[in-house]
C-alpha positions as CSV (number, residue, x, y, z in Angstrom):
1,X,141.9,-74.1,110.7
2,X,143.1,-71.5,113.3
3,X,140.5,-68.8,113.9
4,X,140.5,-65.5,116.2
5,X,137.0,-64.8,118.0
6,X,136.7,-62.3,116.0
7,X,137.0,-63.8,112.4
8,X,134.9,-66.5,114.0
9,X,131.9,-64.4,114.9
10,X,132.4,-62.9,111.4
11,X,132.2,-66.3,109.5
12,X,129.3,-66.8,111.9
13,X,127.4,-63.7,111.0
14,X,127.8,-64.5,107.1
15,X,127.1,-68.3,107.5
16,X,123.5,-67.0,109.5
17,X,122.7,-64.7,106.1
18,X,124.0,-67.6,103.4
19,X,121.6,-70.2,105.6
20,X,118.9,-67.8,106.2
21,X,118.6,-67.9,109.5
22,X,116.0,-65.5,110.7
23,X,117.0,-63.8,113.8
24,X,114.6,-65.3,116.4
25,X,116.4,-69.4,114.8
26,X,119.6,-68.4,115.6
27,X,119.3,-66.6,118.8
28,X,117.3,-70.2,119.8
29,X,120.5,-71.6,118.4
30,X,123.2,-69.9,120.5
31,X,121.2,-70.2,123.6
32,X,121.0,-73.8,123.1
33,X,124.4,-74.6,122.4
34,X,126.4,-71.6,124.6
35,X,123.6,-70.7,126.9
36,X,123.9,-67.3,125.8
37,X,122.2,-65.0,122.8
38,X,125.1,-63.2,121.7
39,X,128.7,-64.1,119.9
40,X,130.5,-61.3,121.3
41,X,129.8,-62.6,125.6
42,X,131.2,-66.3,123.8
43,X,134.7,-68.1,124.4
44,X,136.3,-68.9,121.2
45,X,135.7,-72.6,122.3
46,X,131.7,-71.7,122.1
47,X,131.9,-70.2,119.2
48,X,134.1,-73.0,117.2
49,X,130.6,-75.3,118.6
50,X,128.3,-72.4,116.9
51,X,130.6,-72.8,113.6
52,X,130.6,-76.3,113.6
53,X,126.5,-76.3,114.2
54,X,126.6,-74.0,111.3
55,X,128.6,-76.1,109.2
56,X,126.5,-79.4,110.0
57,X,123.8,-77.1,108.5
58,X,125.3,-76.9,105.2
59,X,127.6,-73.8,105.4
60,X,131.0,-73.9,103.8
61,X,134.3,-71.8,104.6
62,X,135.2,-70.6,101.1
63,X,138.8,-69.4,100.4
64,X,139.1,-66.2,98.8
65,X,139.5,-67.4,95.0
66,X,141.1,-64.2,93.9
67,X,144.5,-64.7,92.9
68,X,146.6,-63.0,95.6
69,X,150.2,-62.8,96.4
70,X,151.0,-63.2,99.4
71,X,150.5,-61.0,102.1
72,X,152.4,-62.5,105.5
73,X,155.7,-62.3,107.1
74,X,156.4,-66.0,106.2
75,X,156.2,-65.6,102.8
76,X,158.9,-66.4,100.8
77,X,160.5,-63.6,99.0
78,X,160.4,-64.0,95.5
79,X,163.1,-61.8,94.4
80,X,166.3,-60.3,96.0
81,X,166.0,-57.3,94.7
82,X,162.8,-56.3,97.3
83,X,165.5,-55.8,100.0
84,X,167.1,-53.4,98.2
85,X,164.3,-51.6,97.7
86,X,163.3,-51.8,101.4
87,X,166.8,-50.1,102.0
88,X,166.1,-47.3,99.5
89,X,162.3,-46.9,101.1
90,X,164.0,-46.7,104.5
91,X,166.9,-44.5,103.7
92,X,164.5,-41.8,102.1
93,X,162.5,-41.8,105.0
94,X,165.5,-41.5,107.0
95,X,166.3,-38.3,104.5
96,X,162.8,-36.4,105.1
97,X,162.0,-37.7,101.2
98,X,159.1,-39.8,103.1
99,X,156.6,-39.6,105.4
100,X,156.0,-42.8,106.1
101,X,158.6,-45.4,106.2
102,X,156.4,-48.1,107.0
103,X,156.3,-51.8,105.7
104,X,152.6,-50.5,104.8
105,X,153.4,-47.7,103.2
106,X,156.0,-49.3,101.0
107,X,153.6,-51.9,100.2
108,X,151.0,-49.5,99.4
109,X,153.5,-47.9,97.0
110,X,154.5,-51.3,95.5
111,X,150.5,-52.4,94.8
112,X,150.2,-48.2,92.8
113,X,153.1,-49.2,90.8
114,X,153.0,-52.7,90.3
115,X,149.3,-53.9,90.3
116,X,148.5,-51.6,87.0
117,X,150.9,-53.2,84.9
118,X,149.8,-56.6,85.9
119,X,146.1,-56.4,85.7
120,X,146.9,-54.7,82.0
121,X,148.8,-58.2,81.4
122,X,146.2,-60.2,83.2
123,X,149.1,-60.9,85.6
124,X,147.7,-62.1,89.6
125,X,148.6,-58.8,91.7
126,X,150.9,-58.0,94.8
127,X,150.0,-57.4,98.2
128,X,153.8,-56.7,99.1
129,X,157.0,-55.9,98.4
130,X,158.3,-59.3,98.9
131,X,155.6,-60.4,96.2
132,X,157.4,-59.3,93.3
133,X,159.2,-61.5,90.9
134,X,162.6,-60.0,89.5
135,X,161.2,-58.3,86.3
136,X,158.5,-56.4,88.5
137,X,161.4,-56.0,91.5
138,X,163.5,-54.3,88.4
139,X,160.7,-51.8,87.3
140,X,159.5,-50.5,90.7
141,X,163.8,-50.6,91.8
142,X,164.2,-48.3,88.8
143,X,160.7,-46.2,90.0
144,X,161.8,-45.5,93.2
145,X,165.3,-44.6,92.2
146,X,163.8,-41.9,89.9
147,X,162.0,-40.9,92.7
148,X,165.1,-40.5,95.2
149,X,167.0,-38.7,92.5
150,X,164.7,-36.0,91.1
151,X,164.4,-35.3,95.5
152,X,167.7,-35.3,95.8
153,X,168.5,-32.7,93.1
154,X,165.9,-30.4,94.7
């Protein structure tokens, strides 16, 4: 698995409370194996030999178990209908109808519409726009071009 330092040091901290390492144990520990007492002076290389020290010590990496859609530009897009909802985001904010015409914001805006309905239909819920099948990409389509039209009559 790919870390960055900083996830590392994270799974370091949590594996240090899950083992229960007292603080004086795992200070000894990162001296012995990076000569130094503290993650953040570490090379990622030092701190992959702290996680793997950890691991041999009984810690797992869990996986979030949470069912998630999912969140990262190499998802697959599950319905065709997302780009044209991308289009309308971007045009409004284009038109002053938006603040923000961020990816983020849209998907922010997706997850308030979206993730209600499917939690009352114990339905996984969306991250992203890109998430959504086609019935989902139909209701928040229709939601948004509510939303475009009651602006555009003002």
């Amino acid at each position: 698995m790919h870390y960055t330092k900083p996830k590392l040091i994270q799974l370091i901290h949590i594996a240090k409370q899950k083992l229960g390492i007292d603080e004086f144990s795992y200070r000894a520990m990162l001296q012995r194996i990076a000569k130094k007492d503290s993650c953040k002076a570490m090379t990622l290389a030092e701190l992959m030999q702290v996680m793997h020290e950890l691991e041999q010590k009984g810690f797992k990496v869990r996986a979030n178990h949470r069912k998630y859609s999912p969140s990262s530009k190499t998802a697959v897009v599950k319905s065709q209908i997302s780009s044209k909802i991308r289009a309308i985001w971007i045009d409004m904010a284009k038109h002053g109808i938006i603040r923000d015409g961020s990816e983020q914001a849209l998907n922010a805006w997706v997850r308030s519409i979206a993730n209600p309905i499917l939690n009352r239909q114990n339905q996984p819920i969306v991250l992203n726009v890109g998430a959504l099948d086609d019935r989902m990409a139909s209701l928040v389509l229709e939601r948004l071009k509510q939303w475009q039209k009651r602006t555009a009559s003002n």
